[in-house]
SEFI-507387 format. One record per residue (C-alpha): residue in three letters; x, y, z; residue number from 1. Coordinates in steps of 0.5 Angstrom, whole numbers. Example, Ala and Ser with C-alpha at 12.3 -4.5 7.8 and 13.67 -1.06 7.14 Angstrom:
2
 banu    c1    c2    c3 gukol
  ALA    25    -9    16     1
  SER    27    -2    14     2
END
This chain:
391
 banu    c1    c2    c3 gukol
  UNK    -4   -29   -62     1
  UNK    -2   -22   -64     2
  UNK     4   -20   -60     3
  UNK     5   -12   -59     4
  UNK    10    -9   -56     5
  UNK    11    -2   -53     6
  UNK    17     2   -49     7
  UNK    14     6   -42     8
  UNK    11    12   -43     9
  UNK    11    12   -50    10
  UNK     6    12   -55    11
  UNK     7     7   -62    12
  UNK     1     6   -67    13
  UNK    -2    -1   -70    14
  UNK    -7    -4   -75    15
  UNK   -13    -3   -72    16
  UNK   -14    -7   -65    17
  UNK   -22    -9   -64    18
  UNK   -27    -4   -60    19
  UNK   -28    -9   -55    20
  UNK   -21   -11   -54    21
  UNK   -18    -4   -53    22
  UNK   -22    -2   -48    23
  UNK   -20    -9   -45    24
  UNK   -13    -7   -45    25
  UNK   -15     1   -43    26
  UNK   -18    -2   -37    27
  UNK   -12    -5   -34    28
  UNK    -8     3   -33    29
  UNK    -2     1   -37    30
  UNK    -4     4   -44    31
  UNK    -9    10   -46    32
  UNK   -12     7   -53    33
  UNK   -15    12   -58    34
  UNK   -14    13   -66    35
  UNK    -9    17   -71    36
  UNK   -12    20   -77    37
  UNK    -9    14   -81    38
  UNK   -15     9   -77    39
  UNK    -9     6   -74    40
  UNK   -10     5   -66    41
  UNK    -5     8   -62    42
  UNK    -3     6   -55    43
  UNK     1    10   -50    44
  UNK     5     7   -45    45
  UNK     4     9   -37    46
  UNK     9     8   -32    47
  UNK     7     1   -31    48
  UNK    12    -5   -35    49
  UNK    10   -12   -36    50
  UNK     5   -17   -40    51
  UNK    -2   -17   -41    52
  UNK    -6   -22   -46    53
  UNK   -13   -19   -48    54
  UNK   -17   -23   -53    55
  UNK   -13   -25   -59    56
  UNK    -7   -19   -57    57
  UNK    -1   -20   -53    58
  UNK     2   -13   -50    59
  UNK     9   -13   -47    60
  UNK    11    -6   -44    61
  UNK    18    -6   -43    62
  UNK    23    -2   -39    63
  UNK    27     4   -41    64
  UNK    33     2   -37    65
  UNK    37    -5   -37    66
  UNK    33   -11   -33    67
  UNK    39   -11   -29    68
  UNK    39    -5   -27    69
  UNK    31    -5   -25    70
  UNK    31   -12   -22    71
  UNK    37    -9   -17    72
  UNK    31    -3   -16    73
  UNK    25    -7   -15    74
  UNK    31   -12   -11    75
  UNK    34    -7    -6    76
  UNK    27    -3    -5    77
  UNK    24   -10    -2    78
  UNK    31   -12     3    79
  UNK    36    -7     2    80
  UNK    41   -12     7    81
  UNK    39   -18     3    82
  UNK    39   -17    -4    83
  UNK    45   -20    -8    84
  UNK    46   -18   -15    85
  UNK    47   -25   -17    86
  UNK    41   -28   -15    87
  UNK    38   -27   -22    88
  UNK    41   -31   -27    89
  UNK    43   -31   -34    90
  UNK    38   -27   -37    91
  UNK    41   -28   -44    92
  UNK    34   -29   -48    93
  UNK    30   -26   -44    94
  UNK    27   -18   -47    95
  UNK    22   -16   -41    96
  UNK    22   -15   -34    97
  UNK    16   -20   -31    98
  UNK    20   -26   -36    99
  UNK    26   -24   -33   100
  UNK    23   -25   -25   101
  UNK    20   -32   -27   102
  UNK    26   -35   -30   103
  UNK    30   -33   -24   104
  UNK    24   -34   -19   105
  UNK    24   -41   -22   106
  UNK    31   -43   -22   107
  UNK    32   -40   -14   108
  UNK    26   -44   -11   109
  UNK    29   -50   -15   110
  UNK    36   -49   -12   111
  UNK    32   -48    -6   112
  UNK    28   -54    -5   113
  UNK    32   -58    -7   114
  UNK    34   -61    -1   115
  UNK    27   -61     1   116
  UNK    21   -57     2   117
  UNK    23   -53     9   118
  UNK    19   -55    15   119
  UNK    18   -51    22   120
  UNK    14   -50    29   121
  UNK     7   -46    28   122
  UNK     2   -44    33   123
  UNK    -4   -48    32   124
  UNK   -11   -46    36   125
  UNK   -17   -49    33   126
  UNK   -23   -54    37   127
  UNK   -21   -62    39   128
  UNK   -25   -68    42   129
  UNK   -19   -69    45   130
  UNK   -13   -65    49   131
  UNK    -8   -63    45   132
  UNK    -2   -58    48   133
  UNK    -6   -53    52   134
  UNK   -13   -52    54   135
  UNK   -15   -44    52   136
  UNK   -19   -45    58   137
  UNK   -22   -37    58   138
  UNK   -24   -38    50   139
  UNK   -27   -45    53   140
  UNK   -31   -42    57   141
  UNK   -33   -36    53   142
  UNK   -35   -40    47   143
  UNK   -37   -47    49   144
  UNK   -41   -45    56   145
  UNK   -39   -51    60   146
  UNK   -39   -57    55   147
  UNK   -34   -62    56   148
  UNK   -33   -62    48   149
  UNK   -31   -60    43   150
  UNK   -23   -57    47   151
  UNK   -21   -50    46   152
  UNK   -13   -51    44   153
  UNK    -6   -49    43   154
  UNK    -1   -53    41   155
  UNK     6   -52    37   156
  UNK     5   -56    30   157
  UNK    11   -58    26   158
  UNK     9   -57    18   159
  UNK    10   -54    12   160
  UNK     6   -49    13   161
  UNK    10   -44    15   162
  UNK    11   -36    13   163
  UNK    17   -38     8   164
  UNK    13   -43     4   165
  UNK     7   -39     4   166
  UNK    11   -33     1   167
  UNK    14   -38    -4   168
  UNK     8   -42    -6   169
  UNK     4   -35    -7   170
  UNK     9   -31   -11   171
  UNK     9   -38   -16   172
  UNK     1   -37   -17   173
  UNK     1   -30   -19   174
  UNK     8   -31   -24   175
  UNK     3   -37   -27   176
  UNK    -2   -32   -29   177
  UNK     3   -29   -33   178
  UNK     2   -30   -40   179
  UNK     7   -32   -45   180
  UNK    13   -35   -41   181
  UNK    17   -40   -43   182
  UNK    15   -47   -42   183
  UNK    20   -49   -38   184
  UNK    19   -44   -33   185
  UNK    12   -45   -33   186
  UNK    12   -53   -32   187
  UNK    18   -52   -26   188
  UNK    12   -47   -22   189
  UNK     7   -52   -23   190
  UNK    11   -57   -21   191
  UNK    13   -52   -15   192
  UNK     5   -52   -13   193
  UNK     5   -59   -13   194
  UNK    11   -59    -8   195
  UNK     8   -54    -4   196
  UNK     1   -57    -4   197
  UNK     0   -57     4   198
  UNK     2   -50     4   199
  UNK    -4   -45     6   200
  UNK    -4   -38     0   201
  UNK    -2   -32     3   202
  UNK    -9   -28     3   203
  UNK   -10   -23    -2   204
  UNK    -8   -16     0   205
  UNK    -4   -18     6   206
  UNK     3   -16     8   207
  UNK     8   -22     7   208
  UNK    10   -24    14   209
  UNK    17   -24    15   210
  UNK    22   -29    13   211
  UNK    28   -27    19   212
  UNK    35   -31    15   213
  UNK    36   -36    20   214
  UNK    41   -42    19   215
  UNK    36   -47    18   216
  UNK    33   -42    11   217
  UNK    39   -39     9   218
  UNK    39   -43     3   219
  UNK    32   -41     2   220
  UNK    33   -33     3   221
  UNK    36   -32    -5   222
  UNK    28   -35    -7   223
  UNK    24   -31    -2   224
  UNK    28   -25    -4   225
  UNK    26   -26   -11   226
  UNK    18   -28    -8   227
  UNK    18   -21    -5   228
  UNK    19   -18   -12   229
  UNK    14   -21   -14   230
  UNK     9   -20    -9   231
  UNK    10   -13   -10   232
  UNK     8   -13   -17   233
  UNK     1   -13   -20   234
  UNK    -3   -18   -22   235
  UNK    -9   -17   -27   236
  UNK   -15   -22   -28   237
  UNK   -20   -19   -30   238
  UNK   -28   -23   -29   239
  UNK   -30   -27   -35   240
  UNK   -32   -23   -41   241
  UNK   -30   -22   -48   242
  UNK   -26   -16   -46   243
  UNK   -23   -21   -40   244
  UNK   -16   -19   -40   245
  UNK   -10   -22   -36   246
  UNK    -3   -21   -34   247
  UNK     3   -18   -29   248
  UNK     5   -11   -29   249
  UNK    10    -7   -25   250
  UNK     9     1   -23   251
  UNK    15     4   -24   252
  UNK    12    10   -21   253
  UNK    11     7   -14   254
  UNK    18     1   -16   255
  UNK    23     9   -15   256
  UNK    19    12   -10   257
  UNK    19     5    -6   258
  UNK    27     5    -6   259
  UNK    29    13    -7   260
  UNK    25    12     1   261
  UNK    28     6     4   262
  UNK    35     9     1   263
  UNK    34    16     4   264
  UNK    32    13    10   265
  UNK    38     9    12   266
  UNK    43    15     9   267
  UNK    39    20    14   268
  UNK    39    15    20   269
  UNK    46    17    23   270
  UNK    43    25    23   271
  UNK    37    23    27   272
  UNK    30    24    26   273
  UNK    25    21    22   274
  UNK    23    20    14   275
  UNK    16    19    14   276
  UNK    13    17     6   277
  UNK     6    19     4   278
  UNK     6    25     9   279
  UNK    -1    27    11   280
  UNK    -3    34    11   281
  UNK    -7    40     8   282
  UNK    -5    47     4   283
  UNK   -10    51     6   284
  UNK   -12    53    14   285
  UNK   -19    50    12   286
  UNK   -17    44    11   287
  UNK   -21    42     5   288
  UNK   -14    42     0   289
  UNK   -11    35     1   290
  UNK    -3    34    -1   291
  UNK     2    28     1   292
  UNK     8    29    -1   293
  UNK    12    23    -2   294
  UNK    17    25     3   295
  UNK    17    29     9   296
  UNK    24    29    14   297
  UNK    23    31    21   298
  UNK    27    33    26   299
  UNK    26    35    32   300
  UNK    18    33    31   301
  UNK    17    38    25   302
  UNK    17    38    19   303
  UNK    25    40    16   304
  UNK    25    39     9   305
  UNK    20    35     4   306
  UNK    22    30    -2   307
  UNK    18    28    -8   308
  UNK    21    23   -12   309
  UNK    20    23   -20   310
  UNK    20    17   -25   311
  UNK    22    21   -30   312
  UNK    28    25   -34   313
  UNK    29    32   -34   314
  UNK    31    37   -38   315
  UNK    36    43   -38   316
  UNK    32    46   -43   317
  UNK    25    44   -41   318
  UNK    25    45   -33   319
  UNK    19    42   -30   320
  UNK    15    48   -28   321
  UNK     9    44   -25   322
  UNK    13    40   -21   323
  UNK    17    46   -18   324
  UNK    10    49   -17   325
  UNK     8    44   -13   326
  UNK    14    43    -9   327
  UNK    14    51    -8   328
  UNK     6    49    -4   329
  UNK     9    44     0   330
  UNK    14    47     2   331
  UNK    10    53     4   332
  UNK     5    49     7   333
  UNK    10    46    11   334
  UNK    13    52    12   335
  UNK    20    49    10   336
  UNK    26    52     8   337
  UNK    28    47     2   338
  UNK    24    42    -3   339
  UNK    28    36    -7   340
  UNK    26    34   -14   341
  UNK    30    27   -16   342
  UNK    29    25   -22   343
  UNK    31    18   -25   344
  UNK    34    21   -31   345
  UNK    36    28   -34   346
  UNK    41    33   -34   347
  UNK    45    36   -29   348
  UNK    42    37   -22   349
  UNK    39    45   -21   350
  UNK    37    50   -15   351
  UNK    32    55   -15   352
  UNK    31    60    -9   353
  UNK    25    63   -10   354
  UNK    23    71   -10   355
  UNK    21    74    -3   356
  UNK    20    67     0   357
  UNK    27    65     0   358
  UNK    25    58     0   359
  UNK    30    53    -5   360
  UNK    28    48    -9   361
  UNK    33    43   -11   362
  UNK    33    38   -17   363
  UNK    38    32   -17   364
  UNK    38    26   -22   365
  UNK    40    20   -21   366
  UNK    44    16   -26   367
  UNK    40    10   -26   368
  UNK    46     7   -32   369
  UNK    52     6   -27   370
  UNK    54     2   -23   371
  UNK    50     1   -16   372
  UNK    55     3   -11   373
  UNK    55     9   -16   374
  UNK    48    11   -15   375
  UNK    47     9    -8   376
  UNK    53    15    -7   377
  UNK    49    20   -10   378
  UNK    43    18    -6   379
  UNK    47    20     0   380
  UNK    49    26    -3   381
  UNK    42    28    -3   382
  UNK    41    26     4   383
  UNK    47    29     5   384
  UNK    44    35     3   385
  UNK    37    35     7   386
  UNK    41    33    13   387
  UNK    44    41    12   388
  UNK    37    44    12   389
  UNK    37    49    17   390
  UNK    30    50    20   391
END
């Protein structure tokens, strides 16, 4: 196995790697694949981090900021109220990020179920020969026309298959698929398949249900915190072919946006309104130009200031032009008095009033390296600042 290794949205050459297997690799989004004028194949990593195996190619592409750090990210964006800096492990020997969330997951839900597998109340409804908790009489009648048999019930079943497990027992089917783990990590989840195997996969696609902390879980919430990182990234697992590719990716593009919108949200709770993700809407009075900010925080029903959260380091020496361009059309479009670029990483923050419009454009960076207190007060101090805007 030939094993590369590249850091997000860098570019690294390497003796040639196989057309087929190339394009396998291209496939996934985590790399662009092309040629330099020595013959040797370069790869350019994209925001997504993680670990891909194609062919006879293992591909790891690793994090600029520290493990920690980026779990704390991935953690907080999931459940802010919940997350604990001590639900990873010692991390000594792990170089990559999806390593690092298998190894923790594994040793969580073995702490978890060491008591036991958890076991709850749940609402059944299905057809039987005989009675069993409460007759759906309306349902009786619409699908079995008076027949006697089978009955139309509902009753409460205790069992295993309960939201909690279902999260678990997901989470480890998506890390072993990772390829590359660490033996032991790997035969710990498939010993938790067989643990769990009365409990029911989440569906693909699906939203995790929610998993309340109660007494009766609490001993289980550091494993699902830790599932829900998991479930948050990307499997790969490409059809059977001589280019198949496998692997697990996190989008660090969607990891910053994701936190950056629950930490806002929180901070401008105390002054009203609402921060809405994704803001639909359009730039021309036609409304053929689609555009959705990231961030639109509303206030007395209009828009007030709209936000753009960006994975990336800005310079003073290089301002980044296009952004400010694009935060100008959604401000305009919007008709708000002030855009907020935050960027993970860069130089001191900057504003810019814009010429006959008046309309400010702020750039703030966040200092992803201190300590988490740190970053959650210049979070504030950017909601702070939307919260000032005067419509």
């Amino acid at each position: 196995m030939r094993r590369l290794t590249v850091p997000e949205h860098q570019a690294r050459a390497f003796s040639p790697i196989a057309r087929p297997i190339a394009d396998g690799l291209t496939a996934t989004g985590a790399v662009k694949v092309s040629a330099d004028l020595e013959g040797r194949t370069v790869l350019k990593a994209s925001s997504y981090v993680g670990v891909l195996r194609c062919g006879e190619i293992e591909l790891r592409v690793t994090p600029k900021i520290g493990i920690h750090r980026l779990l704390w990210l991935l953690g907080h964006a999931q459940d802010p109220n919940g997350w604990r800096d001590d639900d990873i492990v010692d991390l000594a020997t792990v170089d990559d990020l999806v390593t690092a969330v298998a190894v923790s997951f594994h040793a969580a839900t073995r702490r978890a179920l060491s008591h036991g597998v958890l076991q709850g109340y749940r609402t059944v409804e299905e057809a039987l020969p005989l009675l069993r908790g409460r007759l759906r009489e309306a349902d009786q009648l619409r699908q079995r026309l008076g027949l006697a048999v089978p009955l139309e019930v509902r009753y409460d079943d205790y069992t295993v298959d309960i939201p909690e497990n279902r999260v678990l027992l997901t989470a480890a089917r998506r890390l072993l698929r990772v390829p590359g783990l660490p033996l032991a990590t790997h035969a710990g989840l498939r010993q938790l398949l067989t643990t769990l195997a009365d409990v029911t996969p989440l569906v693909a696609g699906d939203t995790p249900p929610d998993t309340p902390p109660t007494r009766l879980t609490r001993h289980y919430q550091p494993a699902l915190r830790l599932a829900r990182v998991v479930l948050a990234g990307r499997s790969i697992d490409q059809p059977p072919g001589s280019t198949a590719a496998s692997g697990f990716l996190f989008d660090l593009n969607k990891a910053f946006e994701d936190w950056l919108t629950i930490t806002l949200r929180r901070a401008l709770e105390p002054y009203g309104g609402r921060l809405r993700d994704q803001y639909p809407s359009h730039l021309d009075t036609m409304r053929q130009l689609r555009i959705r900010p990231d961030l639109v925080w509303e206030r007395h029903a209009r828009p007030a200031a709209v936000l753009d959260a960006k994975y990336k380091r800005v310079k003073d020496d290089d301002r980044p032009h296009a952004d400010l361009y694009q935060m100008l059309a959604y401000c305009t479009a919007l008709g708000v008095p002030e855009g907020h670029l935050v960027y993970a990483s860069g130089d001191a923050p900057s504003s810019h009033t814009v010429r006959e419009a008046g309309t400010k454009l702020r750039t703030w960076v966040l200092d992803l390296s201190q300590p988490t207190d740190h970053i959650l007060k210049q979070a504030s101090r950017i909601a702070n600042a939307v919260a000032a805007t005067i419509v």
